[in-house]
N, C-alpha and C positions, 0 to 999 in steps of 0.2 A: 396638779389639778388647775383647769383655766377658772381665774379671777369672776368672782360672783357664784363661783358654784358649792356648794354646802357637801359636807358629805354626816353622815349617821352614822352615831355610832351603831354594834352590834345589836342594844338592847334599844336603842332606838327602832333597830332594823326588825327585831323579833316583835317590839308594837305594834308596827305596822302590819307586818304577816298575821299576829292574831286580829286585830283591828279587819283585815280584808278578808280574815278567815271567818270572822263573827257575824258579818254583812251577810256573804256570801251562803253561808249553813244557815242560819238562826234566823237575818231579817228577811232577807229575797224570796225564800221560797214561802212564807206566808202573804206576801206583800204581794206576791202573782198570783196565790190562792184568792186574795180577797178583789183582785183586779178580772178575775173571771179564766184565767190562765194557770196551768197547771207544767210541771217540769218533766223531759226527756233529760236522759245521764245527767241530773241532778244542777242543770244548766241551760237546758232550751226550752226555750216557750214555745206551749202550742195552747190552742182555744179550740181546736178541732173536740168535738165530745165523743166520738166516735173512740177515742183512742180510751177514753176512760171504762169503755165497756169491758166484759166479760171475753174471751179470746172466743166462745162460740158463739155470742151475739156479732163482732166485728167479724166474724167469719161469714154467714149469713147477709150482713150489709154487703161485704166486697162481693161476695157474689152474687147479689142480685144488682146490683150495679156494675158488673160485669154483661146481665144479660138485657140490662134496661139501655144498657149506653149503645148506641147507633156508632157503626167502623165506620 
């Protein structure tokens, strides 16, 4: 290993993993809830509200904004 660089042990190593698995699950997705943002696959921010509807309300939006939007 080059000189300055630390290495962890196993249980070190599994700390860390639950430590970034505890942020990631438990703190992030309330922290974007309360920021006005809400999660795709459990990892992407979106603020769009559209997405939070009902699948035949968002069905109704796309299509009249389909027939409002100028080719």
């Amino acid at each position: 290993m080059p000189p300055g660089c630390n290495s962890a042990t196993k249980v070190e190593a599994e700390h860390a993993v639950a430590v970034a698995a505890a942020i990631t699950q438990e703190l992030f997705p309330p922290l974007a809830k309360a920021l006005g943002y809400h999660l795709h696959d459990g990892f992407r921010l979106c603020k769009d509200w559209i997405c939070l509807q009902p699948e035949h309300i968002r069905k109704i939006m796309e299509d009249s904004l389909r027939v409002t939007t100028p080719q």
